[in-house]
ZAMARGU-4260 file (C-alpha; in steps of 0.2 Angstrom, whole numbers, plus 5000, padded with zeros to 4 digits):
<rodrens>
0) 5161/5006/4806 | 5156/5015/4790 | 5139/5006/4791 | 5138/5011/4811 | 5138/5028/4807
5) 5125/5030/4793 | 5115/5019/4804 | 5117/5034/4815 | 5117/5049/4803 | 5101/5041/4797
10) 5093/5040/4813 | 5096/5058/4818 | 5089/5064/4800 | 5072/5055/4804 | 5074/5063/4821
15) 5076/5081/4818 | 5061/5077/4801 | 5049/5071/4814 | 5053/5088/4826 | 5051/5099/4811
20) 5032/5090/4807 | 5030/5091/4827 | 5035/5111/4826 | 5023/5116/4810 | 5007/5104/4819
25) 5008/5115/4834 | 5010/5132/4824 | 4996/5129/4814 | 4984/5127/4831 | 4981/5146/4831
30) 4968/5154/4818 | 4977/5161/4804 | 4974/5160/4788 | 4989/5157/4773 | 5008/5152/4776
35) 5012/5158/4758 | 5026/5172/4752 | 5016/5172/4737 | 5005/5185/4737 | 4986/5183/4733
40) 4977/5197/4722 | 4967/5202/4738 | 4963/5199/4756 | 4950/5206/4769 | 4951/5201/4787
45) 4937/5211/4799 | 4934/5211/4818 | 4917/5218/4827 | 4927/5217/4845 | 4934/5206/4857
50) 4927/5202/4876 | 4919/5188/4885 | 4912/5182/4872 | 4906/5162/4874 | 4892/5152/4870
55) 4884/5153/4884 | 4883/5173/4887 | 4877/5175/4869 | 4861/5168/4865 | 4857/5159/4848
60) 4847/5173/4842 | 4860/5186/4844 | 4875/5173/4837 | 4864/5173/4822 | 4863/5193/4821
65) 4883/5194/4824 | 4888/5182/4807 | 4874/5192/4797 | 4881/5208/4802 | 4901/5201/4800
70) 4895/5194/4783 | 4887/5210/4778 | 4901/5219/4782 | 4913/5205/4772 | 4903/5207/4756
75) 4904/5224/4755 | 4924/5225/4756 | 4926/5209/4744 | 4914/5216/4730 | 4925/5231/4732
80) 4944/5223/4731 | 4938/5207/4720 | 4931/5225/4706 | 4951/5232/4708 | 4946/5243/4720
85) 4957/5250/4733 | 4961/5245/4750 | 4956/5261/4758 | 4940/5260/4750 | 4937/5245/4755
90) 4944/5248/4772 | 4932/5261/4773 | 4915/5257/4767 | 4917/5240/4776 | 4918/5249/4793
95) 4901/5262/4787 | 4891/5245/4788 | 4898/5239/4803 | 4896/5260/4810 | 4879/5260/4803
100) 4873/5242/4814 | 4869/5246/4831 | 4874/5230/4836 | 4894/5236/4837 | 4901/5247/4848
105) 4905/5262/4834 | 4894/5271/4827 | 4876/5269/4828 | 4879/5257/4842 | 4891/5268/4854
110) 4893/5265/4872 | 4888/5279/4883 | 4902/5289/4896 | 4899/5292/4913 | 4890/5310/4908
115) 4878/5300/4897 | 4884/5304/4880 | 4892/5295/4864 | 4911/5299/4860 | 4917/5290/4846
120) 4936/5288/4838 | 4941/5280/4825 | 4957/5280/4813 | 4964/5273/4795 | 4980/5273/4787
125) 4989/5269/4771 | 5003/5258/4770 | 5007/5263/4753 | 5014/5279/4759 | 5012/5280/4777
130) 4998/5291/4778 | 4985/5291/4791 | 4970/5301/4798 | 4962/5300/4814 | 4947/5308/4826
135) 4944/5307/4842 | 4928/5311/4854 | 4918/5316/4843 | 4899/5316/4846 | 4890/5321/4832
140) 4898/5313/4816 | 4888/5299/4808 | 4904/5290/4802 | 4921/5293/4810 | 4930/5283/4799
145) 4925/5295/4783 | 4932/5309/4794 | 4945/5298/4797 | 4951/5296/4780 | 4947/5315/4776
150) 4960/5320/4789 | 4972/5310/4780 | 4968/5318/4761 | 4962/5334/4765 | 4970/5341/4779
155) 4988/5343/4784 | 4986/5336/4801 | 4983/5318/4808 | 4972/5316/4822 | 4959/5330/4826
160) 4947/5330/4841 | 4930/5335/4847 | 4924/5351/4841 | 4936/5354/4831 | 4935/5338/4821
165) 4917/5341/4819 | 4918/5355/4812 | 4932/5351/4800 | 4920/5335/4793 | 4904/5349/4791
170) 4917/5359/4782 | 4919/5343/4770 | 4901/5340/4767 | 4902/5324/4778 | 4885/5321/4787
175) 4883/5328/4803 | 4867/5320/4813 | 4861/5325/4830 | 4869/5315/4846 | 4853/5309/4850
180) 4855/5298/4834 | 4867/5286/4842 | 4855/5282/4859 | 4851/5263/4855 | 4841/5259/4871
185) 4852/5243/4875 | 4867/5253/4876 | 4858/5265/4889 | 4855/5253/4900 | 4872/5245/4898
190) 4876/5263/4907 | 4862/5263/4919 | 4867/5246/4927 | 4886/5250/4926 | 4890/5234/4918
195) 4909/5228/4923 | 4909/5215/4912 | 4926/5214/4899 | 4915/5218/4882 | 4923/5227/4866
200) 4914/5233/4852 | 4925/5240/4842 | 4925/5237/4824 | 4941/5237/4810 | 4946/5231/4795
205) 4963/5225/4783 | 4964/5225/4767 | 4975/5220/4752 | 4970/5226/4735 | 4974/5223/4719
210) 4989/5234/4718 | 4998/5227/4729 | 4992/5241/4744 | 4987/5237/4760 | 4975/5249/4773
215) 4968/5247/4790 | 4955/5257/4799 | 4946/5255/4815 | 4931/5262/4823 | 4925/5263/4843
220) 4912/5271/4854 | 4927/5268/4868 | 4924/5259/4885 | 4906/5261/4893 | 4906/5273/4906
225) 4923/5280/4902 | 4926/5300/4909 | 4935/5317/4907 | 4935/5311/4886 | 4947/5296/4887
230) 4952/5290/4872 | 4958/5274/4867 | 4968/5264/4855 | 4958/5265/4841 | 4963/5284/4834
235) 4982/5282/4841 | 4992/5276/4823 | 5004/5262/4829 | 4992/5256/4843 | 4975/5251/4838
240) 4980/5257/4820 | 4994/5253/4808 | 4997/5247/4789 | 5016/5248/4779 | 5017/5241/4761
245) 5033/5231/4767 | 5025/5223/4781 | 5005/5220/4786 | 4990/5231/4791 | 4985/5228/4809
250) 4967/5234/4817 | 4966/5229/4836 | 4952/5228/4851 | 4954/5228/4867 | 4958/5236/4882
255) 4966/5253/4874 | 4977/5257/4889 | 4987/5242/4886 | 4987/5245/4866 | 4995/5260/4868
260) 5008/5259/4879 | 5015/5241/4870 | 5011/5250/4854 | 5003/5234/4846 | 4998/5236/4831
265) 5017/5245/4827 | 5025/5231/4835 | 5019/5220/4824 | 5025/5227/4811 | 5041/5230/4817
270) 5044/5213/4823 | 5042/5206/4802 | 5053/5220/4798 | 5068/5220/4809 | 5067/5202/4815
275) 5061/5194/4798 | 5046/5187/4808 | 5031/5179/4796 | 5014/5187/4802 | 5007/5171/4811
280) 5025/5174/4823 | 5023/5195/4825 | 5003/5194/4828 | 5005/5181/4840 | 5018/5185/4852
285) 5013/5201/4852 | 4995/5197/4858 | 4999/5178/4867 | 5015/5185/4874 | 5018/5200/4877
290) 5003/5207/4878 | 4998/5194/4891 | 5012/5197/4903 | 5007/5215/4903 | 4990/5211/4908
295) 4982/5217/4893 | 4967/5206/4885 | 4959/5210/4866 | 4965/5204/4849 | 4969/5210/4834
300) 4967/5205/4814 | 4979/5207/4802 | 4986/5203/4782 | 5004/5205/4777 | 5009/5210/4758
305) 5006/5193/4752 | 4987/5191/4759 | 4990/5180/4773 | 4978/5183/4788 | 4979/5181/4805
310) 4968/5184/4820 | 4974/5181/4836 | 4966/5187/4852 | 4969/5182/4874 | 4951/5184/4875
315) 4936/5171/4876 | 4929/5177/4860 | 4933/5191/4847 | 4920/5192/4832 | 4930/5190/4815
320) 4930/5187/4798 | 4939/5185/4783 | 4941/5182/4765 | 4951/5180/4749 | 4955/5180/4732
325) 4958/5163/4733 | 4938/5157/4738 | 4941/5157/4756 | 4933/5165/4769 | 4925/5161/4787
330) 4915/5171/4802 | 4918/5167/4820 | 4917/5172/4835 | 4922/5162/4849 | 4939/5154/4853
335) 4935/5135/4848 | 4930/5142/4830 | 4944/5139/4818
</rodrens>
């Protein structure tokens, strides 16, 4: 009888091992990067936009121009966290680059509204202290994020707009260029044919420094062909934008309205805080779940307090990146990339 029953015991061990295995092989299919509570000396994760993105709407040539520009972009922030610089820094200059290439929707490489013209928004935030900048429809400053992060330091406000935010970044010696300077002739005609197509430029970054302080910031030149100065999830702190020390810095893409009003990337947070979620759980219900049964599609990329990444997205594609203290580091852009 004794025997009968650690025949049984033993049987039901084996059973509930070979579930947990089971469990972890089918959490691991999603692209994230670490499992670990201990914390690497620094992480970046970047993301250029999420859409319809598959190998058969982007040609070789421009698949090649995406991972030179994601890598670009990468190797600024990694020189800067892997020095002992900051998160924000990094944050920062890593989104300039990807502002600067016209082949992202921010920046140089805006979409144009319905009136013809280039609105851009864009926001960061400091998860050491909660603090956060942001402007929105802005048409004539060359970097947004800078502006962005000036907000935040130098002002007593967190989101400033149009005009306004214009002339607060001339008043602190950022550059101011022209509007014509963000007409790319591709973007133009993306205006002229009223493309319909679900395509997202955005750009953001995470980062974890040295310091143990993590940052997020994002970038956009909104939705092509957008009216009366809609404005997205990018600038909004706790929708396209959020970083807390305790938890992960999130930076999203997508379709805004849907960003906002499930308050994504403050979810996520939220969700490891109050529910004691890793990041891998939060990101992904949030985007695969929840997000999904609202109707929403984009992604978003994020690194908790201990440098774990993760990327998930509902679209066909969402370029991305990432790298680590610890040596690794990838560039994709479609779904099937792991």
């Amino acid at each position: 009888m004794i025997m009968k029953l650690l025949n049984q015991t033993s049987l039901i061990i084996l059973f509930i091992t070979l579930l947990s295995c089971d469990n972890r092989k089918r959490s691991s299919d999603s692209q994230s990067v670490g499992a670990s509570s201990e914390r690497q000396a620094w992480a970046l994760v970047i993301h250029g936009g999420a859409g319809s993105m598959s190998r058969d709407k982007i040609s070789p040539e421009l698949d090649a121009q995406y991972r030179k520009a994601l890598s670009e972009a990468l190797e600024t922030g990694k020189k800067i966290l892997s020095d002992g610089g900051s998160a924000l820094d990094a944050v920062e200059n890593t989104i300039r680059v990807m502002e600067d290439n016209p082949l992202f929707n921010a920046g140089k490489g805006a979409v144009f509204t319905h009136e013809g013209k280039n609105e851009l928004d864009a926001a960061i935030m400091d998860g050491s202290n909660l603090a956060a900048g942001s402007v929105a429809c802005v048409t004539d400053i060359k970097n947004p994020v800078s502006a962005s992060r000036r907000v935040m330091t130098n002002s007593p406000h967190v989101m400033l707009t149009g005009a306004g935010a214009s002339q607060f970044a001339r008043e602190e010696g950022l550059e101011i260029v022209p509007p014509s300077y963000f007409y790319t002739e591709r973007r133009f005609n993306e205006l002229k044919e009223l493309i319909k197509k679900e395509k997202n430029g955005t750009v953001g970054c995470c980062a974890l420094d040295k310091s143990g302080n993590l940052a997020a910031g994002t970038s956009t030149g909104g939705m092509v062909n957008k009216k009366y100065n809609r404005v997205g999830d990018a600038p909004i702190i706790g929708a396209g934008t959020y970083a807390n020390n305790s938890t992960c810095a999130v930076s999203a893409t997508g379709h805004g309205e849907f960003f906002i009003r499930w308050t994504v990337a403050h979810d996520i947070s939220a969700l490891m805080e109050y529910k004691g979620l890793s990041l891998k759980e939060a990101s992904e219900l949030v985007v695969n779940t929840k997000l999904v049964k609202a109707g929403g599609s984009g992604g978003v990329i994020c690194v908790d307090k201990s440098g774990n990444i993760s990327m998930p997205f509902n679209s066909s594609g969402m370029l991305r990146g990432f790298a680590g203290a610890d040596g690794k580091s990838g560039i994709f852009i479609y779904k099937d990339e792991n």
